[in-house]
N, CA, C and O atoms as a Maestro MAE file, in Angstrom:
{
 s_m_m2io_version
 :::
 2.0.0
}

f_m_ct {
 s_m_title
 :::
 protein
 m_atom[284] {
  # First column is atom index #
  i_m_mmod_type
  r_m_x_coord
  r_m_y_coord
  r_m_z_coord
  i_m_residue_number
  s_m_chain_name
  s_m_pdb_residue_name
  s_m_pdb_atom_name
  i_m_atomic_number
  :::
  1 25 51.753 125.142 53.266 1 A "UNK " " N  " 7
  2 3 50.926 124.945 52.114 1 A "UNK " " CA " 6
  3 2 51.272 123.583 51.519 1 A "UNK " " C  " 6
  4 15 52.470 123.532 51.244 1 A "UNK " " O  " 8
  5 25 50.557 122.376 51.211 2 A "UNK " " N  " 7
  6 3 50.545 121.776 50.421 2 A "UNK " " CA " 6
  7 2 50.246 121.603 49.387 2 A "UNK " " C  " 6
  8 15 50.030 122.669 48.811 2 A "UNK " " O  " 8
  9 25 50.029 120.300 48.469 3 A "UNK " " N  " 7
  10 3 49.762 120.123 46.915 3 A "UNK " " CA " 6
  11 2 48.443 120.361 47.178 3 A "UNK " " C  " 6
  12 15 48.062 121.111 46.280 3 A "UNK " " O  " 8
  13 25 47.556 120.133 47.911 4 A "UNK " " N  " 7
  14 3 46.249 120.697 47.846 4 A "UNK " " CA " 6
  15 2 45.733 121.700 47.486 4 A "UNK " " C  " 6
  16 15 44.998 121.855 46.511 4 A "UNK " " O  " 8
  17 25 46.183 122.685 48.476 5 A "UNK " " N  " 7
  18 3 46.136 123.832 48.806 5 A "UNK " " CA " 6
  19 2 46.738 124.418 47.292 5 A "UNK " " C  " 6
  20 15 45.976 125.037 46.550 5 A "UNK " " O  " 8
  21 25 48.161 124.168 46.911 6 A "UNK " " N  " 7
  22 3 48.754 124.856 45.522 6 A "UNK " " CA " 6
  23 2 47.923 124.429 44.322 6 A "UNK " " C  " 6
  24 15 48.126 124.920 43.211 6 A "UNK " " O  " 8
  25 25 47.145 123.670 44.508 7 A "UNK " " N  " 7
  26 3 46.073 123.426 43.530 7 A "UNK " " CA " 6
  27 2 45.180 124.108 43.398 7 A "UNK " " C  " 6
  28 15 45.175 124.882 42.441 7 A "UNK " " O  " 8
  29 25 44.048 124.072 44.348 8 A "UNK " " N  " 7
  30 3 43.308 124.990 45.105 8 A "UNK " " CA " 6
  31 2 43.512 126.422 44.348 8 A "UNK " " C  " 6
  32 15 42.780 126.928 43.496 8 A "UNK " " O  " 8
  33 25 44.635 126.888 44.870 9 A "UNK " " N  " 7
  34 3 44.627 128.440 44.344 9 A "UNK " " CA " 6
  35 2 45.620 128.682 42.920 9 A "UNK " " C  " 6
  36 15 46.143 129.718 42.508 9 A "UNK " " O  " 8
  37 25 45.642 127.401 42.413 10 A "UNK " " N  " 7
  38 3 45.874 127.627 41.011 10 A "UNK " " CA " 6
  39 2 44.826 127.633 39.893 10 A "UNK " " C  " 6
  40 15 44.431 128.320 38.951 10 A "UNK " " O  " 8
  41 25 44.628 126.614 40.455 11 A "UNK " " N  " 7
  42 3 42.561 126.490 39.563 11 A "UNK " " CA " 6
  43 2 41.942 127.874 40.085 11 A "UNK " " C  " 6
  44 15 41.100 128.415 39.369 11 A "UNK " " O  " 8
  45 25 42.256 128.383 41.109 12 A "UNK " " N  " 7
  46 3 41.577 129.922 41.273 12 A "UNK " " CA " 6
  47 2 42.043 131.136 40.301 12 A "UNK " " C  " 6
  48 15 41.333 132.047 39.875 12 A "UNK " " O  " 8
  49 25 43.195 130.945 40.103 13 A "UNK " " N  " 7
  50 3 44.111 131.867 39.085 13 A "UNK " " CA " 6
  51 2 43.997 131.916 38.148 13 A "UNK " " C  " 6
  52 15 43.854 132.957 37.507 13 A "UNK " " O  " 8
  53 25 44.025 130.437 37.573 14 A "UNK " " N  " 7
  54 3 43.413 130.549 35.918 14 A "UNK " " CA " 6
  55 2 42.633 129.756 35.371 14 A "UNK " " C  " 6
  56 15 42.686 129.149 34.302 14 A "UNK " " O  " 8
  57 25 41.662 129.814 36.439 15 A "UNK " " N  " 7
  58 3 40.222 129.269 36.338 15 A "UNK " " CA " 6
  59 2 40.051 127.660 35.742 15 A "UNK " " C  " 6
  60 15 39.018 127.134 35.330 15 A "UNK " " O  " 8
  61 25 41.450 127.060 35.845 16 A "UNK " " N  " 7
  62 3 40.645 125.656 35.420 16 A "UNK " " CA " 6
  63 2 40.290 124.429 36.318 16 A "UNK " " C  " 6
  64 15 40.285 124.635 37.532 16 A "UNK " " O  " 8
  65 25 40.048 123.414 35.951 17 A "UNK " " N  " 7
  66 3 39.737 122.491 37.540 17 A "UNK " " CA " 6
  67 2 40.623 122.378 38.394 17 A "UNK " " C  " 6
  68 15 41.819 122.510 38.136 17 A "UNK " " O  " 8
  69 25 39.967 122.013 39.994 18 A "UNK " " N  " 7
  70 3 40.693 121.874 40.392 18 A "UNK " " CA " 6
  71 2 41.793 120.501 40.227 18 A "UNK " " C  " 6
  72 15 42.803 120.352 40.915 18 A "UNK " " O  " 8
  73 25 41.449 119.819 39.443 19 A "UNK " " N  " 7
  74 3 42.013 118.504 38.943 19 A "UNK " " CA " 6
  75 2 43.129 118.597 37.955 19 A "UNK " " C  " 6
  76 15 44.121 117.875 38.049 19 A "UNK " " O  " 8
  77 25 42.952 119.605 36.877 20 A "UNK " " N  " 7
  78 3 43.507 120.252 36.146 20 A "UNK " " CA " 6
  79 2 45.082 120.714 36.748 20 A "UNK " " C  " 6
  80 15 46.262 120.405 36.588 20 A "UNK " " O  " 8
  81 25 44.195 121.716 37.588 21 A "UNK " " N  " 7
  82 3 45.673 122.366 38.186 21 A "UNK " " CA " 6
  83 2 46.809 121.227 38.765 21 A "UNK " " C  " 6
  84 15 48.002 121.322 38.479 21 A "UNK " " O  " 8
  85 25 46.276 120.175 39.591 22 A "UNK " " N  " 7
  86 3 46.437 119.265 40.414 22 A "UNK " " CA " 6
  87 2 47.714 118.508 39.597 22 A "UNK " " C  " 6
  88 15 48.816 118.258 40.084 22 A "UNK " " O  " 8
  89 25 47.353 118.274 38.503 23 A "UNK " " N  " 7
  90 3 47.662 117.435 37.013 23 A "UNK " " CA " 6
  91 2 49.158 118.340 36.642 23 A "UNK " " C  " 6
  92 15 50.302 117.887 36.654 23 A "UNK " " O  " 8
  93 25 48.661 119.934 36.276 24 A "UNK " " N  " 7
  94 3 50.186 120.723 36.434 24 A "UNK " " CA " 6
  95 2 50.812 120.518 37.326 24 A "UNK " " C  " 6
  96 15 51.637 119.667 36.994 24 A "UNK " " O  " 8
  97 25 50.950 120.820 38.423 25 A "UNK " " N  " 7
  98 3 52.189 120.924 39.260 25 A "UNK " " CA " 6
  99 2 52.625 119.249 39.327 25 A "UNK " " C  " 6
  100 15 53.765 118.890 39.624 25 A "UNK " " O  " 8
  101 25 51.963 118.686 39.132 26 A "UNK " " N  " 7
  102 3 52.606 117.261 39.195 26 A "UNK " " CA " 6
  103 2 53.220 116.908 37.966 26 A "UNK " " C  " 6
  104 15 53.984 115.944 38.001 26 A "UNK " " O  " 8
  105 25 52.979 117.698 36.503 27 A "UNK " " N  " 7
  106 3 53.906 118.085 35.520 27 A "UNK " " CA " 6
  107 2 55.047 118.753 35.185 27 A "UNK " " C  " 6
  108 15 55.972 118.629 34.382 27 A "UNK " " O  " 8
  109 25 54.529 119.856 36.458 28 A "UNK " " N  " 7
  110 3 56.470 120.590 37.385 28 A "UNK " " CA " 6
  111 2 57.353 120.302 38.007 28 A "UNK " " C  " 6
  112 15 58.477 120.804 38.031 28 A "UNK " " O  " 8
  113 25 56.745 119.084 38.832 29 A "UNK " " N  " 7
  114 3 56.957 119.098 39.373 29 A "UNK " " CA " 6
  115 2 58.442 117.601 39.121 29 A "UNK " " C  " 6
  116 15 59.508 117.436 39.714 29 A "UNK " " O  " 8
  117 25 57.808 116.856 38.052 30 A "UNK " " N  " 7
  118 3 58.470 115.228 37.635 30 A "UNK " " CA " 6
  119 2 59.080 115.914 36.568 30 A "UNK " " C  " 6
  120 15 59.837 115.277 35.836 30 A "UNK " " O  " 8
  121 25 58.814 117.453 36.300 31 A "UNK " " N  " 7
  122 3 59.816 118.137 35.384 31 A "UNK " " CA " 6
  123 2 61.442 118.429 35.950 31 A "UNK " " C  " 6
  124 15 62.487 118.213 35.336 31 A "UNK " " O  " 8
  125 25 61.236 119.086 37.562 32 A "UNK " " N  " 7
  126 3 62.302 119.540 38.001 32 A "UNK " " CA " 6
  127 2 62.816 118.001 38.531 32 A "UNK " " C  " 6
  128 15 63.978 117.606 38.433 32 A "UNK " " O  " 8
  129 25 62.062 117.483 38.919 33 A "UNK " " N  " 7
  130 3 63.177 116.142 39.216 33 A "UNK " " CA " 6
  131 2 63.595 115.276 37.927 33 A "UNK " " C  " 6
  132 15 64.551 114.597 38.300 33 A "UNK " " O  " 8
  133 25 63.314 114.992 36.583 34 A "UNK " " N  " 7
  134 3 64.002 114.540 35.405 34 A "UNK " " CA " 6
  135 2 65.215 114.951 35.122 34 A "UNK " " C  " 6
  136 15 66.170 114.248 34.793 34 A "UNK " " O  " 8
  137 25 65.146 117.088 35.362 35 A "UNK " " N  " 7
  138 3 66.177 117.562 34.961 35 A "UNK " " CA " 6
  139 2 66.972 117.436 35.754 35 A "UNK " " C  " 6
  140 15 68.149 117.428 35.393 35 A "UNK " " O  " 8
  141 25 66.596 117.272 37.295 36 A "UNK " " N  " 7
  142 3 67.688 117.523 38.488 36 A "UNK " " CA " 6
  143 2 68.340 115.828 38.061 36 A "UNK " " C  " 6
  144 15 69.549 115.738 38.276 36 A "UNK " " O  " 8
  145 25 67.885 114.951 37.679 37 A "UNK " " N  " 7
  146 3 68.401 113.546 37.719 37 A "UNK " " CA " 6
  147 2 69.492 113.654 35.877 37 A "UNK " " C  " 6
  148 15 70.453 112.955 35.555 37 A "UNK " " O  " 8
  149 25 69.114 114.284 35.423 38 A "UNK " " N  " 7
  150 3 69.892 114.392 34.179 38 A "UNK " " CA " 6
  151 2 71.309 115.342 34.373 38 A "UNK " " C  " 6
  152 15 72.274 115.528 33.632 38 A "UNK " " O  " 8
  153 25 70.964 115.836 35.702 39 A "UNK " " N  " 7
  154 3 72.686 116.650 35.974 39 A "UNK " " CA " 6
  155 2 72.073 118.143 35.700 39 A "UNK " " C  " 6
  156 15 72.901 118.920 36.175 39 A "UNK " " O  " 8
  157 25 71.163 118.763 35.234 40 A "UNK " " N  " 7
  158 3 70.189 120.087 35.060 40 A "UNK " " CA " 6
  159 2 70.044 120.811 36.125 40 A "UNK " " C  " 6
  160 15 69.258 120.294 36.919 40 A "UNK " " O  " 8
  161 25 70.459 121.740 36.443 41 A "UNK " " N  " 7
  162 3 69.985 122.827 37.299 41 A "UNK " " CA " 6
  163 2 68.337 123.567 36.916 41 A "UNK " " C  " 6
  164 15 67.945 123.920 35.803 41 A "UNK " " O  " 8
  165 25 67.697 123.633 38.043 42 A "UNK " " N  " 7
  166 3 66.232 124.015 37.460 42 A "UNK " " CA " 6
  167 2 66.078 125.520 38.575 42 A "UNK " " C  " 6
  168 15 66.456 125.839 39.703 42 A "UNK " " O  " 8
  169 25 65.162 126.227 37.270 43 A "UNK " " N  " 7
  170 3 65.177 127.242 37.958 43 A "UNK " " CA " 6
  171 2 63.551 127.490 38.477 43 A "UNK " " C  " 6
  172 15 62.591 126.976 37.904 43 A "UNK " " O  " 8
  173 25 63.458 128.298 39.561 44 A "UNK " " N  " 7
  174 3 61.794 128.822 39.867 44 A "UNK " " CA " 6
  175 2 62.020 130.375 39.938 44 A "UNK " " C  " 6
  176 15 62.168 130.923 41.031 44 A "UNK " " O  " 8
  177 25 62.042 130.985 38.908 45 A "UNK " " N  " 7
  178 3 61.662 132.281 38.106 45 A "UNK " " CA " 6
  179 2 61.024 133.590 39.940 45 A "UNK " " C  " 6
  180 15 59.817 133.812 40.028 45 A "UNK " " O  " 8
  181 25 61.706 134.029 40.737 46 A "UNK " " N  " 7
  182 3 60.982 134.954 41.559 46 A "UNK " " CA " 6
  183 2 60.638 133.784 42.961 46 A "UNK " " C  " 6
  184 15 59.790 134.098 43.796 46 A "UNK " " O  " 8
  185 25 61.291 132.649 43.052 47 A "UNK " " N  " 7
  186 3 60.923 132.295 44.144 47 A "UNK " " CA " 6
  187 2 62.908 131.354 44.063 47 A "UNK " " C  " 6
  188 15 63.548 131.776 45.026 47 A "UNK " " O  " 8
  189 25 63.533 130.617 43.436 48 A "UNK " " N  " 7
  190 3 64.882 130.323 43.386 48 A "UNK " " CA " 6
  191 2 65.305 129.085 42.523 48 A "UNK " " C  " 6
  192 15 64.659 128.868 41.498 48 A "UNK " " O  " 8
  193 25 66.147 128.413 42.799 49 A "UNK " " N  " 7
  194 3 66.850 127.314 42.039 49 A "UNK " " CA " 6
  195 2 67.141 125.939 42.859 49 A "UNK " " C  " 6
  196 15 67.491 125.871 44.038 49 A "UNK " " O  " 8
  197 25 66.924 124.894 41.991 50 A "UNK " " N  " 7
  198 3 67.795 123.797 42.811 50 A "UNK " " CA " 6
  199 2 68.516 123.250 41.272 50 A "UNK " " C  " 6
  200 15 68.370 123.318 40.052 50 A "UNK " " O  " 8
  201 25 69.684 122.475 42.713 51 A "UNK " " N  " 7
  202 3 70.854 122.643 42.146 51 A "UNK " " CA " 6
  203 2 71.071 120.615 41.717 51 A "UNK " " C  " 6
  204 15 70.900 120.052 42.798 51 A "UNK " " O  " 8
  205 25 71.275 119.843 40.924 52 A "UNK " " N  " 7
  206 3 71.918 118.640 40.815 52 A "UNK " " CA " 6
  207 2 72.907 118.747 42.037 52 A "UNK " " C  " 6
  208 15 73.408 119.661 42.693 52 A "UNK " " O  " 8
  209 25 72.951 117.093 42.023 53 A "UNK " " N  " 7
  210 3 74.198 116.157 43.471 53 A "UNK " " CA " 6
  211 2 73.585 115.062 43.725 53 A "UNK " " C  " 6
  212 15 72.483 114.567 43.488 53 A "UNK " " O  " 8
  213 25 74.664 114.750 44.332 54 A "UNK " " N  " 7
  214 3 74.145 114.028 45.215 54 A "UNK " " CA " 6
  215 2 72.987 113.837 46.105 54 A "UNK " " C  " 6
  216 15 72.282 112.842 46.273 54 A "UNK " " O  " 8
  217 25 72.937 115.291 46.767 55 A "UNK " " N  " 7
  218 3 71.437 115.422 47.502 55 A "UNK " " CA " 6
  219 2 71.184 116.944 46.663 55 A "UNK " " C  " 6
  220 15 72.008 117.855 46.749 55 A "UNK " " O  " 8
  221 25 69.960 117.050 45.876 56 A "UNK " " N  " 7
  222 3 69.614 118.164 45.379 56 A "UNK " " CA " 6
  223 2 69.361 119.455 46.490 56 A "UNK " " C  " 6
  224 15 68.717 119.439 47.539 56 A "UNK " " O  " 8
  225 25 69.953 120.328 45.989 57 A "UNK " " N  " 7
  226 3 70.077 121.795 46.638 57 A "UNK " " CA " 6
  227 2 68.780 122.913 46.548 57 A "UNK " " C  " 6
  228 15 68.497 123.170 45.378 57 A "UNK " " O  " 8
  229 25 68.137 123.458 47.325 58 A "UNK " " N  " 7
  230 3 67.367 124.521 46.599 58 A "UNK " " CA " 6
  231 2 67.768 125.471 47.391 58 A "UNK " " C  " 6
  232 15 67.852 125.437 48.619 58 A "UNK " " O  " 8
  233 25 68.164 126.827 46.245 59 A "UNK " " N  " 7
  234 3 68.858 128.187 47.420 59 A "UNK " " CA " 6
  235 2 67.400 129.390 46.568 59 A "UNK " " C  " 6
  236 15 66.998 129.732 45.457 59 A "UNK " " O  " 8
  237 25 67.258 129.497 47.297 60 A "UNK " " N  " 7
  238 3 65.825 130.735 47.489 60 A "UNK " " CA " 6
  239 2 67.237 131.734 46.940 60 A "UNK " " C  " 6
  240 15 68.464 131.769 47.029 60 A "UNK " " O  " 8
  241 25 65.776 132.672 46.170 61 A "UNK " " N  " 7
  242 3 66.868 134.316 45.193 61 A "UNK " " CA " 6
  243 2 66.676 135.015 46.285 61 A "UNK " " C  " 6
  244 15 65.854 134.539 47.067 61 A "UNK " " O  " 8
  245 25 67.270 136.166 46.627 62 A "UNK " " N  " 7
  246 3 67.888 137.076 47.392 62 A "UNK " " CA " 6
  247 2 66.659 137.542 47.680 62 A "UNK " " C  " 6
  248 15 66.101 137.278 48.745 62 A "UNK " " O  " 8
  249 25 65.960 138.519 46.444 63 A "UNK " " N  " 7
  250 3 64.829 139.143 46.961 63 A "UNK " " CA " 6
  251 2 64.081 137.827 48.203 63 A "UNK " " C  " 6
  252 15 63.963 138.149 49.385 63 A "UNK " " O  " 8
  253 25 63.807 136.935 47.898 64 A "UNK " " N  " 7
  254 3 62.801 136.488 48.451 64 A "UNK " " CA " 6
  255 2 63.120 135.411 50.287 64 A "UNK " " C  " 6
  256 15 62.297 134.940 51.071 64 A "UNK " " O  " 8
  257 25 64.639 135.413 50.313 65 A "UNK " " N  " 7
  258 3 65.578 135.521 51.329 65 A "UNK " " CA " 6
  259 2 65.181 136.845 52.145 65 A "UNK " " C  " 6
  260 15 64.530 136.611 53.163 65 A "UNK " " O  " 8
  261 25 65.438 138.096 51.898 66 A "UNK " " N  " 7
  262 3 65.007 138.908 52.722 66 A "UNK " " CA " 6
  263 2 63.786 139.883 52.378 66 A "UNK " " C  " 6
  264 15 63.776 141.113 52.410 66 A "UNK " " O  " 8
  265 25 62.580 138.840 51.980 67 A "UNK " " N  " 7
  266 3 60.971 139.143 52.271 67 A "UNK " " CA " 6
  267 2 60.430 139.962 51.156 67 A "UNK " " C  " 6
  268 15 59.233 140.247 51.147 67 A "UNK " " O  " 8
  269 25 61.213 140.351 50.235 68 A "UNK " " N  " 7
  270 3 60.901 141.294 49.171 68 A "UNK " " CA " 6
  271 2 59.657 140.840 48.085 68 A "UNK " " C  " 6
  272 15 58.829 141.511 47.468 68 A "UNK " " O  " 8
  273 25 59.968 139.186 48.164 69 A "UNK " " N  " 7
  274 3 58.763 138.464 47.110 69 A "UNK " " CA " 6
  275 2 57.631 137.890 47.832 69 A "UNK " " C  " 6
  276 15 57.713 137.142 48.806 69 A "UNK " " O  " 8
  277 25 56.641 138.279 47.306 70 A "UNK " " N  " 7
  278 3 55.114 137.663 47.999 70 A "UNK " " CA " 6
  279 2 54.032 137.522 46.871 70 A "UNK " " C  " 6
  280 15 53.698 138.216 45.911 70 A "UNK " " O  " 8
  281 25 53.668 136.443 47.348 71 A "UNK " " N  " 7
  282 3 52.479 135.939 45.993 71 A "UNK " " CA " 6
  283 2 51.583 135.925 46.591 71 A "UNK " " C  " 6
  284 15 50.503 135.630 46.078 71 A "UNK " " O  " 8
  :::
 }
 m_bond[283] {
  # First column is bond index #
  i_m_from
  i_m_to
  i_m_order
  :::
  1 1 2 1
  2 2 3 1
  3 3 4 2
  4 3 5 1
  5 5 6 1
  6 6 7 1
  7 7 8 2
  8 7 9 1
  9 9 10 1
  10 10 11 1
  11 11 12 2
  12 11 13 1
  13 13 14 1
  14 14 15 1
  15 15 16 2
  16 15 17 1
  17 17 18 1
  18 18 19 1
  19 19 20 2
  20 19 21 1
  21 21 22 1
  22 22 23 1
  23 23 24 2
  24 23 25 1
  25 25 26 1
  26 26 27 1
  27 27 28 2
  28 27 29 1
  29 29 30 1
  30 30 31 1
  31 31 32 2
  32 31 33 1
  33 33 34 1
  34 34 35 1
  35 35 36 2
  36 35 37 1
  37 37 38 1
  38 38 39 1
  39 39 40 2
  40 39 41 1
  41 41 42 1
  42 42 43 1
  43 43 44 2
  44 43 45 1
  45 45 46 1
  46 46 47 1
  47 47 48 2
  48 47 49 1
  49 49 50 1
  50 50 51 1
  51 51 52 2
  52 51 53 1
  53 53 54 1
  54 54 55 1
  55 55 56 2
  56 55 57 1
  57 57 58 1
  58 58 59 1
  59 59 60 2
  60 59 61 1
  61 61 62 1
  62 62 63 1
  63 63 64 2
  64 63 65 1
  65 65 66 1
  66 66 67 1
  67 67 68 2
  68 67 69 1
  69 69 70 1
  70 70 71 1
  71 71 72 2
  72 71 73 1
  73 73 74 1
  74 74 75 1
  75 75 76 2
  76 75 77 1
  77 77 78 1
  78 78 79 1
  79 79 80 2
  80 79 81 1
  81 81 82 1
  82 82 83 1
  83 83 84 2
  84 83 85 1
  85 85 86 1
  86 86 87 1
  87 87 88 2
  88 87 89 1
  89 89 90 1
  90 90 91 1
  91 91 92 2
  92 91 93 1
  93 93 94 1
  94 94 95 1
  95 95 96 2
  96 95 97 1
  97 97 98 1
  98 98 99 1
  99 99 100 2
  100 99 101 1
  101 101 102 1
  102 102 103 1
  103 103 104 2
  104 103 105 1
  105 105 106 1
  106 106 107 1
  107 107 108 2
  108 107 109 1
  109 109 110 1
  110 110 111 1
  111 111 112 2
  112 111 113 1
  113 113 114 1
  114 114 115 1
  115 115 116 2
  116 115 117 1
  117 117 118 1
  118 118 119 1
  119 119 120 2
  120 119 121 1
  121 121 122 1
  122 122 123 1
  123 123 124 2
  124 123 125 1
  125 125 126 1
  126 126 127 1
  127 127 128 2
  128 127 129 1
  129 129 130 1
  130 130 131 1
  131 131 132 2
  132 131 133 1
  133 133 134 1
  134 134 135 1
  135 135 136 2
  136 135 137 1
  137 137 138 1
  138 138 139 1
  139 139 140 2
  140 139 141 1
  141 141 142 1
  142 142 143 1
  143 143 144 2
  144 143 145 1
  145 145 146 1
  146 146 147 1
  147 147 148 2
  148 147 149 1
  149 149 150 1
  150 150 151 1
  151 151 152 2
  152 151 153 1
  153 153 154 1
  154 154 155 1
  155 155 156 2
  156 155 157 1
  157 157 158 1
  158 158 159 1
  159 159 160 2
  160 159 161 1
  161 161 162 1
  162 162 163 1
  163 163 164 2
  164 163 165 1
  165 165 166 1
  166 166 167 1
  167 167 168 2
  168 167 169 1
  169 169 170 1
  170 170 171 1
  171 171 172 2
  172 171 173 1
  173 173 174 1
  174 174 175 1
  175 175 176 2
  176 175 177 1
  177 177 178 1
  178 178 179 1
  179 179 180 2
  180 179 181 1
  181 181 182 1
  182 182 183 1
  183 183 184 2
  184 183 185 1
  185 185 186 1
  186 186 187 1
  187 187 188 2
  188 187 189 1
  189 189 190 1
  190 190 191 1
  191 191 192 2
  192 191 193 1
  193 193 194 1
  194 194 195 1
  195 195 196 2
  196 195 197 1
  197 197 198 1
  198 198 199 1
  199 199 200 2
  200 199 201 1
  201 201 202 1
  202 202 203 1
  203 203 204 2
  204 203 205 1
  205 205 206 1
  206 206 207 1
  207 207 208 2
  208 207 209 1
  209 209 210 1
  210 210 211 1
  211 211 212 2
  212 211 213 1
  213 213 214 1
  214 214 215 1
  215 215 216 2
  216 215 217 1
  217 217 218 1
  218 218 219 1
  219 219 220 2
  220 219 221 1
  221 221 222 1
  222 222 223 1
  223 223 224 2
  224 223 225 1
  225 225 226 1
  226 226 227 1
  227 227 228 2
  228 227 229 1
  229 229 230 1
  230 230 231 1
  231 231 232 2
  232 231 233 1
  233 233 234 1
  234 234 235 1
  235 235 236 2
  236 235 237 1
  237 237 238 1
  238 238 239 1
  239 239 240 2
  240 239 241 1
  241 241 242 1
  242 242 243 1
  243 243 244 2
  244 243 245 1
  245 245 246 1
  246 246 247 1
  247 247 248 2
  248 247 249 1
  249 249 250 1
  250 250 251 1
  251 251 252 2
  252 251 253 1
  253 253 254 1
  254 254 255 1
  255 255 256 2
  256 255 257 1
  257 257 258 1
  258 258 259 1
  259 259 260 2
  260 259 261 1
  261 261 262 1
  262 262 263 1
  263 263 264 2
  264 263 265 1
  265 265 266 1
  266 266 267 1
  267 267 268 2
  268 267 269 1
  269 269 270 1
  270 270 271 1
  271 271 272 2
  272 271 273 1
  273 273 274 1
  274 274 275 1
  275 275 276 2
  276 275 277 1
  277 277 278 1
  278 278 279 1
  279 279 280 2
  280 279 281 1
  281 281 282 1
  282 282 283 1
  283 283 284 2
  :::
 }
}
């Protein structure tokens, strides 16, 4: 899936453009990298976390490690 595509079926979800949506995740997205550059651990609520470093970390939550989460 790309930014397309996560656009795509976000503007499907809560009905606003697809330009709109496009506009959010690219607001999530320069969100999790500000905080990851400020030393911030960021979290994604049902899907996992990345972590500050040197090279930023992302460890997927358990449920969704062994298949339990699906959107």
């Amino acid at each position: 899936m790309n930014k397309s595509d996560l656009a795509t079926r976000l503007a499907r979800q809560t009905r606003l453009s697809k330009a709109a949506a496009a506009d959010q995740l690219d607001r999530l997205v320069h969100e999790i990298v500000f905080n990851l550059r400020q030393g911030q651990p960021e979290r994604l609520p049902g899907l996992g976390s990345f972590s500050p470093g040197q090279k930023w970390k992302f460890r997927f939550d358990a449920e969704v490690r062994r298949g339990r989460k699906h959107g």
